[in-house]
N, C-alpha and C positions, 0 to 999 in steps of 0.2 A: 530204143533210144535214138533220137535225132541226131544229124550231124552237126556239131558244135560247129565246124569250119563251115558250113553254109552262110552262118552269122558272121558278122564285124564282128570283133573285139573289141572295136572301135565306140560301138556303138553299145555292148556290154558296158565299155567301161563308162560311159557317158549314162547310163541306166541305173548305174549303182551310184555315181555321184550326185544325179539327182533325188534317187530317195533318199542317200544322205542330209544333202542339204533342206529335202523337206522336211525332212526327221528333226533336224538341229532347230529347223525354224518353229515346228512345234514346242520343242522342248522349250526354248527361247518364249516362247509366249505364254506358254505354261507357266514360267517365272515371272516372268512381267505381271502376269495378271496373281500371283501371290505376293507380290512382292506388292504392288499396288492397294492388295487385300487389306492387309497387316498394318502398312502404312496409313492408310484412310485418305490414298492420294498423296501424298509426302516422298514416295518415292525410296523405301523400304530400302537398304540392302544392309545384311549382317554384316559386321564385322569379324573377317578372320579369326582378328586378336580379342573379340569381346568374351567374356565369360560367363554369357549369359545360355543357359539351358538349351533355351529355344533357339537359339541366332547357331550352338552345337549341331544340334541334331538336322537345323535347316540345311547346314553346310556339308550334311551326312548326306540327304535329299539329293542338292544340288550334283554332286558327286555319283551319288547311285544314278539317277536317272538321266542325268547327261553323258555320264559309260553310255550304257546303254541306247541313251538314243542316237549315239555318234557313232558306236561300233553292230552292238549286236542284234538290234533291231533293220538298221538296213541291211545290213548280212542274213539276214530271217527272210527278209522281204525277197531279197533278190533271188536266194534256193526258191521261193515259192512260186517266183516267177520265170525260173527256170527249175521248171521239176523234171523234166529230162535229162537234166545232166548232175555230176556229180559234184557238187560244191565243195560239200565235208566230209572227205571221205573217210570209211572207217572203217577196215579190212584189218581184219584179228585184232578183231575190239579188247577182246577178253585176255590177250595175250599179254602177260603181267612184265616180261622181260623186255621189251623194246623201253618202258616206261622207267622201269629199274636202271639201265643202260642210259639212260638220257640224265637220270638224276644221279647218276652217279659219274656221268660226263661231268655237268654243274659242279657238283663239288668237286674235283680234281682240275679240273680249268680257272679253280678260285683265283688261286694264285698267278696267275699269269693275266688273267680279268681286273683283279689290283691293280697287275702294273700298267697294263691298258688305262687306267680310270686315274691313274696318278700321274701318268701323261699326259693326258687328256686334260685333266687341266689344270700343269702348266702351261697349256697350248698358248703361244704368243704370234699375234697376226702382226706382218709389215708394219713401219713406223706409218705410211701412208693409210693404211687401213685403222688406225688409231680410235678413231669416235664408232666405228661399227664396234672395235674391240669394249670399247664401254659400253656399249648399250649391251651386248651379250654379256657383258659381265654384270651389267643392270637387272637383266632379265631374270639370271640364276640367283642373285641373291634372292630377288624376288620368288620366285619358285622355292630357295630353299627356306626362305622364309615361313612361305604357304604350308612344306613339307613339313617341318616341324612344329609348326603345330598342330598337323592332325596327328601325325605317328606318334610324338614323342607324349604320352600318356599315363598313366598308372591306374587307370579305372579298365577294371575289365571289360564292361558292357561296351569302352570304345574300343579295345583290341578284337571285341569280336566284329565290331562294324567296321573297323579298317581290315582286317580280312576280306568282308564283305567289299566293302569301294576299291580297296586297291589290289585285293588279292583275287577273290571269285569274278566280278565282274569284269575286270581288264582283262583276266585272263580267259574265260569263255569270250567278251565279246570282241577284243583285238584281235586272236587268233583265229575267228570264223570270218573278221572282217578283212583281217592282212592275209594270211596265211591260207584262207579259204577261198574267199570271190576274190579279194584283188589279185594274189598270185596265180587262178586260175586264168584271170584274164591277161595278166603278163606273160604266162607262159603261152599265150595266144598269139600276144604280139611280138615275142621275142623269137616265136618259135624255138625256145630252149628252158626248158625249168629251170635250168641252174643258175642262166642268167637272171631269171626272175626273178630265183631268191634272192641276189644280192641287188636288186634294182627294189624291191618290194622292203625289203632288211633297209634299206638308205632312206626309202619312204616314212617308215615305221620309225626311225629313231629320228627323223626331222620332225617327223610330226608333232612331239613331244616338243619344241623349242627348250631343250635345253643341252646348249651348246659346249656344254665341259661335261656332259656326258654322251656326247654323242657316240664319240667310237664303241667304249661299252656295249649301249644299247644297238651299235651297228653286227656287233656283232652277235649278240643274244638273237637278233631277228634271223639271222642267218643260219644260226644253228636251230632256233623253232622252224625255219622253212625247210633245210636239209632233213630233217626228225620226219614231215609231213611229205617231203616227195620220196623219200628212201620207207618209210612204212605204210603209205600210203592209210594211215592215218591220223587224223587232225587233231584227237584225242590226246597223243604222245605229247603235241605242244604246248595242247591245253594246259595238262599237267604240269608240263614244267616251267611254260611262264606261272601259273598259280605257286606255285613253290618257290620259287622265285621272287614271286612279288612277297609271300608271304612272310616269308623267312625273312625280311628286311623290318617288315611291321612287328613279327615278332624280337627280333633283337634290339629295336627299335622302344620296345616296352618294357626289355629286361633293363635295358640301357637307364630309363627314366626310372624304373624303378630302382636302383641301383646311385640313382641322383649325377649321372653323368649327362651329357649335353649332345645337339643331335652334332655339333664338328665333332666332338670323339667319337661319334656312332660312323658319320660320314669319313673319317681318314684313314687314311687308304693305309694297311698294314703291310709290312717292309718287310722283306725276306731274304735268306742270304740267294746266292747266285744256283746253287744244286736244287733249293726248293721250285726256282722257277722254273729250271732243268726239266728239273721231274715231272713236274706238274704238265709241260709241254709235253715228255715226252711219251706219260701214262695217259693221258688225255688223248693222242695220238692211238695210245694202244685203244682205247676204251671204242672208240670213232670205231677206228679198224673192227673191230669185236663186233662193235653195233651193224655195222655193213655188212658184214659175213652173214652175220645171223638172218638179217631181213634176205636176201639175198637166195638163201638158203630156203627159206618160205618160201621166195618166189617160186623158184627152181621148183621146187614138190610140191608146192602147192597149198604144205603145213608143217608146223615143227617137228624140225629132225632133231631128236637125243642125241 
């Protein structure tokens, strides 16, 4: 293996933004020219809210292959062109309890992720900052707009495609793109993993523009980066952003099925004061547990009974 520090970081990272953006500009033309297809020149784009078949499934398309060409395609590229080093790493792949431990962080951190998410936005900016505060509150309607109506559905053949768009694909290609190459090359430049993950975790929920879920997602990236530098594999994250993402599309389905709306799917559940307690302070235990154990592997090498 080469020595990674002979290279910039600098110059990694300026490597991976550009197959990025070449990727995105493909993907980007790749629509242009169906979108021009369909239209006969007119100038094609479906409608979110239309409920037409095809303008559905386009926006399934649109969804799968823009994941993709945004996260897990340059994250492919970039391993390929660094086959010397280790990008994704995945050291006791097979090992079923680090992944157990991670989703069972998730659920016990529920509650206390509520109350983050219901702070979060009532977040109010300066009376000077006032017209930014609208426009980000522009922005999220908008987004939540967009979100229900993919999720909130009652046909199965779409709960298994939001799986697919918002649950398998985000969560393979986010976390080879955040949590794989970008946090490998911050921990380059920071010369410190820990700092990368919450510098990478800050990346990861901006990039998403949406600003009354920020802290949430700041801090889900935080815990997928901790899961990836503490077991030294990238698999643990994968799974539990996919379970994460999923478990929303699925409640999300019971929800419509059930003829509730996506604000009661989206409101955040209230708790007395011991639930949050707990939740902080088993979650704390769960963390602890999960460190010992990998820790423990280090040490020997393989799990110890």
């Amino acid at each position: 293996m080469s020595d990674t520090s002979k290279r910039s970081p600098w110059a990694d990272l300026l490597s991976l933004l550009l197959i990025t953006f070449v990727c995105l500009f493909i993907v980007s033309l790749f629509f242009s020219v169906i979108a021009l297809t369909l239209s006969e020149g007119k100038g094609f784009l479906p409608e979110i809210s239309g409920d037409h078949t095809l303008k559905t499934y386009y926006v399934y398309l649109q969804l799968g292959i823009s994941s993709a060409g945004a996260f897990l395609v340059p994250a492919y590229i970039y391993q390929l062109i660094n086959k010397q080093n280790t990008i994704f790493p995945n050291q006791n792949l097979t090992d079923w309890k680090p992944y157990f431990l991670g989703l069972l962080f998730l659920f016990i951190f529920a509650p206390c992720m509520s109350l983050v998410a219901e702070w979060n936005m009532q977040m109010k900016l300066p009376e000077i900052a006032q017209q930014l505060e609208q426009w980000m509150r522009s922005k999220e309607d908008e987004m939540a707009l967009w979100t229900e109506h993919i999720v909130m559905t009652t046909a199965w053949n779409r709960l298994f495609l939001n799986i697919v768009v918002v649950g398998i694909l985000p969560g393979i290609g986010e976390e080879l793109f955040f949590r794989g190459a970008l946090q490998q090359i911050g921990t380059r430049i920071f010369k410190n993993e820990y700092v990368a993950v919450w510098v990478i975790a800050f990346i990861f929920s901006a990039i998403h523009i949406q600003f009354y879920g920020f802290f949430p997602r700041l801090l889900l990236g935080v815990f997928f980066g901790y899961m990836v530098v503490w077991t030294k594999n990238i698999w643990t994250a994968v799974v539990a952003h996919f379970v994460n993402n999923s478990m929303v599309v699925i409640w999300a389905f019971y929800y419509a099925t059930q003829g509730k709306s996506y604000a009661e799917l989206m409101k955040s559940d209230s708790y007395s004061l011991i639930v949050y307690l707990g939740s902080l302070v088993f979650s704390g235990i769960i963390a602890f547990i999960f460190y010992r154990y990998i820790t423990r592997i280090k040490l020997y090498g393989k799990r110890v009974d």
